[in-house]
PyMOL CGO cylinders between C-alpha atoms (Angstrom):
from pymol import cmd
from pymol.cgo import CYLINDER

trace = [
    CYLINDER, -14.59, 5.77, 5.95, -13.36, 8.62, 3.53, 0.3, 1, 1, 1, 1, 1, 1,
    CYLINDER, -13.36, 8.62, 3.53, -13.84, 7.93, -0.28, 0.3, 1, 1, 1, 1, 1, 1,
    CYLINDER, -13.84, 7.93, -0.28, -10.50, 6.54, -1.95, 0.3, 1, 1, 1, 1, 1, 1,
    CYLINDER, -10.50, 6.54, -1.95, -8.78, 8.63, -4.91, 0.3, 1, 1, 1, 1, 1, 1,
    CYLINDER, -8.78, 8.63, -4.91, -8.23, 7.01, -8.46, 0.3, 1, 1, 1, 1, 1, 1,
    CYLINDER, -8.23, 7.01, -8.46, -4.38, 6.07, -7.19, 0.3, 1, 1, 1, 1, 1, 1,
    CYLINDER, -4.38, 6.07, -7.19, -5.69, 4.94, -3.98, 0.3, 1, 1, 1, 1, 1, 1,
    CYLINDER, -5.69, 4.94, -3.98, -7.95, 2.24, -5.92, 0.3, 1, 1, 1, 1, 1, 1,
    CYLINDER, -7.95, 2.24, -5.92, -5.34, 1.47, -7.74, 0.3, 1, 1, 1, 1, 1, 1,
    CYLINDER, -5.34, 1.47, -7.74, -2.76, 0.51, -5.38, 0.3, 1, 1, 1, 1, 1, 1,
    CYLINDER, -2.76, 0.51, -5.38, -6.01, -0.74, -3.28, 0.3, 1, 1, 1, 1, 1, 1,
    CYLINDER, -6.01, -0.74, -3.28, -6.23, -3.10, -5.74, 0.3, 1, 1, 1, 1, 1, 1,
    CYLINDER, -6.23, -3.10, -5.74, -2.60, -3.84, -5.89, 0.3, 1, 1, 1, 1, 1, 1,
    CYLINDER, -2.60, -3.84, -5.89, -2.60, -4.57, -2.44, 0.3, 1, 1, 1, 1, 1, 1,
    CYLINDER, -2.60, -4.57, -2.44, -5.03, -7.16, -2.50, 0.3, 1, 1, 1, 1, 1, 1,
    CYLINDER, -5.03, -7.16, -2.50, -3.86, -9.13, -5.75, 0.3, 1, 1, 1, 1, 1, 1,
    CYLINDER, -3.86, -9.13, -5.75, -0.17, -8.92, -4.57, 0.3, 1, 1, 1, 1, 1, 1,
    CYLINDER, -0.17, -8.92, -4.57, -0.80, -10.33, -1.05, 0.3, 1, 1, 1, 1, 1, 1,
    CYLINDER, -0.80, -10.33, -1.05, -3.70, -12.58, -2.06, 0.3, 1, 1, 1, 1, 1, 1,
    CYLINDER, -3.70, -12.58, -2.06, -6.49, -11.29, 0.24, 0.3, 1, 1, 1, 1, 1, 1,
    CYLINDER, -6.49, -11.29, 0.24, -9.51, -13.43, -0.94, 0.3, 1, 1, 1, 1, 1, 1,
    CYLINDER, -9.51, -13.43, -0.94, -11.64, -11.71, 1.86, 0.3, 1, 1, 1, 1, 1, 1,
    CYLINDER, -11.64, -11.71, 1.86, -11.17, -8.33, 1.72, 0.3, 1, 1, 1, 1, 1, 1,
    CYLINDER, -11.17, -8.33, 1.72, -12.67, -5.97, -1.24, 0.3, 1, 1, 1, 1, 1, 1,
    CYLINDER, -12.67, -5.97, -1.24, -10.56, -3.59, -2.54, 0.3, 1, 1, 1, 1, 1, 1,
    CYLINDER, -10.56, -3.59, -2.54, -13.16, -0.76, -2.16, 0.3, 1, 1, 1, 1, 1, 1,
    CYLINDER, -13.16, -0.76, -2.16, -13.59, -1.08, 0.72, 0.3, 1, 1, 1, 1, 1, 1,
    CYLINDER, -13.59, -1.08, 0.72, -10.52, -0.27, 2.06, 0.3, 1, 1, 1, 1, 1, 1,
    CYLINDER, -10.52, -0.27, 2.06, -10.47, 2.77, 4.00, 0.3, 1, 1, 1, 1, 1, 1,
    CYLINDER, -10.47, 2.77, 4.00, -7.69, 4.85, 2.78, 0.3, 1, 1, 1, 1, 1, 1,
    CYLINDER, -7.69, 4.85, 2.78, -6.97, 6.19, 6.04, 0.3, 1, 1, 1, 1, 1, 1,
    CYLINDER, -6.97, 6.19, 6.04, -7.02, 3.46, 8.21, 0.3, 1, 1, 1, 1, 1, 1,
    CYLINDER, -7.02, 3.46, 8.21, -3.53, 1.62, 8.99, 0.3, 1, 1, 1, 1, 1, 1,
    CYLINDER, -3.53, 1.62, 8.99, -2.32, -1.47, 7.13, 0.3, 1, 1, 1, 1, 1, 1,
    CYLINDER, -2.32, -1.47, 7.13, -0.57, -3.42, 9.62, 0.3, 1, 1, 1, 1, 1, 1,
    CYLINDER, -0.57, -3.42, 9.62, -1.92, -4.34, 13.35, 0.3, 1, 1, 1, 1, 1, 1,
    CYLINDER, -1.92, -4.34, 13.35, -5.03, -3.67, 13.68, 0.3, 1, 1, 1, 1, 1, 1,
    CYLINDER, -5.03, -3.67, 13.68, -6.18, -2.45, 10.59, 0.3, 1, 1, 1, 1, 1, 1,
    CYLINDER, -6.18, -2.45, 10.59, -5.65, -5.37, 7.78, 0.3, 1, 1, 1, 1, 1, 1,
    CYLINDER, -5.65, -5.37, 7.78, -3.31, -6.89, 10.18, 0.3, 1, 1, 1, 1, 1, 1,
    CYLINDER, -3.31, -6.89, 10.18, -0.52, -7.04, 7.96, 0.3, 1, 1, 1, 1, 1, 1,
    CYLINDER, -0.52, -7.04, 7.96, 2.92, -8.13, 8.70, 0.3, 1, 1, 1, 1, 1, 1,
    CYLINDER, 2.92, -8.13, 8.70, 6.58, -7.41, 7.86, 0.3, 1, 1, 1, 1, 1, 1,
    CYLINDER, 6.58, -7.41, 7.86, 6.29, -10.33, 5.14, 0.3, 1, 1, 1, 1, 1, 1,
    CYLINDER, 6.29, -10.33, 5.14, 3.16, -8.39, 3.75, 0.3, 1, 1, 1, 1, 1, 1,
    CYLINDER, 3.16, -8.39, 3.75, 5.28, -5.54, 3.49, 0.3, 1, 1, 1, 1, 1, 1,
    CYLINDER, 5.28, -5.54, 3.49, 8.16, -6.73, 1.60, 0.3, 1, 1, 1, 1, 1, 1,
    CYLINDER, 8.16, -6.73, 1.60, 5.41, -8.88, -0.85, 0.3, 1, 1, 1, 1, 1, 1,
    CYLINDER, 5.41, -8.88, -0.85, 3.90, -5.33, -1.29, 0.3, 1, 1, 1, 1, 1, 1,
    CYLINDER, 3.90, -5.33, -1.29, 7.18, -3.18, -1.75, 0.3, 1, 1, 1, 1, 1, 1,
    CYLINDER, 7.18, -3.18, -1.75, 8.06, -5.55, -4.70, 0.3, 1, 1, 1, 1, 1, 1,
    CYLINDER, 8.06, -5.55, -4.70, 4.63, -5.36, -6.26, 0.3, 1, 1, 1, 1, 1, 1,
    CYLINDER, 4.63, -5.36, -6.26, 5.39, -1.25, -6.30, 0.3, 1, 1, 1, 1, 1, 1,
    CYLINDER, 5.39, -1.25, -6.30, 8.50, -2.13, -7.58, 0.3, 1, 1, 1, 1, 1, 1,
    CYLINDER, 8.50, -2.13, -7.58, 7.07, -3.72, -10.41, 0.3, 1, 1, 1, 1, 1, 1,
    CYLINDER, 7.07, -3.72, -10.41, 4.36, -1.68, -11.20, 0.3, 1, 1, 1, 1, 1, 1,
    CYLINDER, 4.36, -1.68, -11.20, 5.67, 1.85, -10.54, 0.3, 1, 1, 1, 1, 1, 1,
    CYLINDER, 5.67, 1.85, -10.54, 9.44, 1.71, -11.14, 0.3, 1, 1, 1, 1, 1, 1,
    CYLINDER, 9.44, 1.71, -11.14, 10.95, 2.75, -8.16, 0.3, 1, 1, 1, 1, 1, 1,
    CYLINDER, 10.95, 2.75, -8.16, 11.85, 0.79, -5.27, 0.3, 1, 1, 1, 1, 1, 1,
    CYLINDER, 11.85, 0.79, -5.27, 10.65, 0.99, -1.68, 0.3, 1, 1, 1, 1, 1, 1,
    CYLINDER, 10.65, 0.99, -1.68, 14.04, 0.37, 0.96, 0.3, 1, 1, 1, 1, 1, 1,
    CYLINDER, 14.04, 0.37, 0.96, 14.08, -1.49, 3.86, 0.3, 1, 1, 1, 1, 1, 1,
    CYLINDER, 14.08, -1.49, 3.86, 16.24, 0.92, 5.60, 0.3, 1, 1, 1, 1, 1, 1,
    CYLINDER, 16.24, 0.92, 5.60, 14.14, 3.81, 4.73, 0.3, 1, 1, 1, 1, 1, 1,
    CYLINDER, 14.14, 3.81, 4.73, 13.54, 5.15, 8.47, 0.3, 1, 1, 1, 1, 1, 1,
    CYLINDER, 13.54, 5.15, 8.47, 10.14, 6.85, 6.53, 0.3, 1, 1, 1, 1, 1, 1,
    CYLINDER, 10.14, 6.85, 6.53, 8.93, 3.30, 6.25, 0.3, 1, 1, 1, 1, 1, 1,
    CYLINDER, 8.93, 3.30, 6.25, 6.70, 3.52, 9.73, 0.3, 1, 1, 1, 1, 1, 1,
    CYLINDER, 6.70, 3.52, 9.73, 4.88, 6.86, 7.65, 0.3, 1, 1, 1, 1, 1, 1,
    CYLINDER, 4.88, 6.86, 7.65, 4.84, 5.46, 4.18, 0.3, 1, 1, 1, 1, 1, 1,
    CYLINDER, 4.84, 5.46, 4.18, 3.51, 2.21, 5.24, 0.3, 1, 1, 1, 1, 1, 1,
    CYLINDER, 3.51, 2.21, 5.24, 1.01, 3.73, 8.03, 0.3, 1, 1, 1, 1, 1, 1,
    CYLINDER, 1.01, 3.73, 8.03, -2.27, 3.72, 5.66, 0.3, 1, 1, 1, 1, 1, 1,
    CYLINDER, -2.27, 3.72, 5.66, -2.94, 3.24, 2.26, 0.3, 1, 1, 1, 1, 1, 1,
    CYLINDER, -2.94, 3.24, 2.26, -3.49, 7.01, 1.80, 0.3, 1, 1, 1, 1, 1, 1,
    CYLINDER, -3.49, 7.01, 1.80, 0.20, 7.62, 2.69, 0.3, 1, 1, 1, 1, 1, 1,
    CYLINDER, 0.20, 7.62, 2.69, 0.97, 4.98, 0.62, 0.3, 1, 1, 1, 1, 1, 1,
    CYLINDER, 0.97, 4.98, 0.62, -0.19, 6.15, -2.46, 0.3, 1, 1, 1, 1, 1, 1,
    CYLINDER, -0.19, 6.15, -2.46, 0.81, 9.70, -1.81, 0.3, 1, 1, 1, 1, 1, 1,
    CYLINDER, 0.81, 9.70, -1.81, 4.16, 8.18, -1.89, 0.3, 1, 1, 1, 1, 1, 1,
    CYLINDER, 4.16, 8.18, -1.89, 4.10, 6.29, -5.07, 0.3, 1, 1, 1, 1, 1, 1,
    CYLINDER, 4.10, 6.29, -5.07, 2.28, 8.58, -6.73, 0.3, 1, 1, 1, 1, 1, 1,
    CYLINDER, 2.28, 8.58, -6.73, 5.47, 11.42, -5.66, 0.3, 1, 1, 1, 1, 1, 1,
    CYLINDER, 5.47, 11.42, -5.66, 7.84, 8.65, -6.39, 0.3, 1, 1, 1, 1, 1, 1,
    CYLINDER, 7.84, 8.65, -6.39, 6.88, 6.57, -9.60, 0.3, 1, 1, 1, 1, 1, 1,
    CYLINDER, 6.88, 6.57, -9.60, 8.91, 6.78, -13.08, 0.3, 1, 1, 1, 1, 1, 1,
    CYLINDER, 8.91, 6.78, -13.08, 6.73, 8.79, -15.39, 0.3, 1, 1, 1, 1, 1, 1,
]
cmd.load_cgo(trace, "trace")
């Protein structure tokens, strides 16, 4: 597992307040592995819980009919490099 950055920690810890994951530590999150299948196991429900979290916390909104969704969404390292490129300052 590679070490997560300051943002990845961040939206780590997002991710697991947002979705209510009582058994999973944000830490320990690997930043590289993916978030749906067989990696968290997330689903599409997840993903819209998640996309409004972002919302609210970074200012920008995440589409549905983004075709970059399948990238953004891949890890949490893609993730964050995404909000971080996308937030309101």
């Amino acid at each position: 597992m590679s070490a997560q950055s300051p943002a990845e920690a961040a939206l780590a810890q997002l991710l697991v307040d947002s979705l209510n994951l009582e058994d999973v530590v944000p830490a320990e999150i690997d930043p590289e592995a993916p978030l749906f299948g067989e990696g968290l196991g997330l689903d599409s429900i997840d993903a819209l819980e998640l996309a409004l979290a972002i919302s609210k916390e970074h200012g920008f909104q995440l589409r549905s009919d983004n075709e970059d969704n399948r990238r953004v969404f891949a890890s949490l390292r893609s993730l964050s490099a995404h909000v971080e490129q996308n937030k309101a300052s």
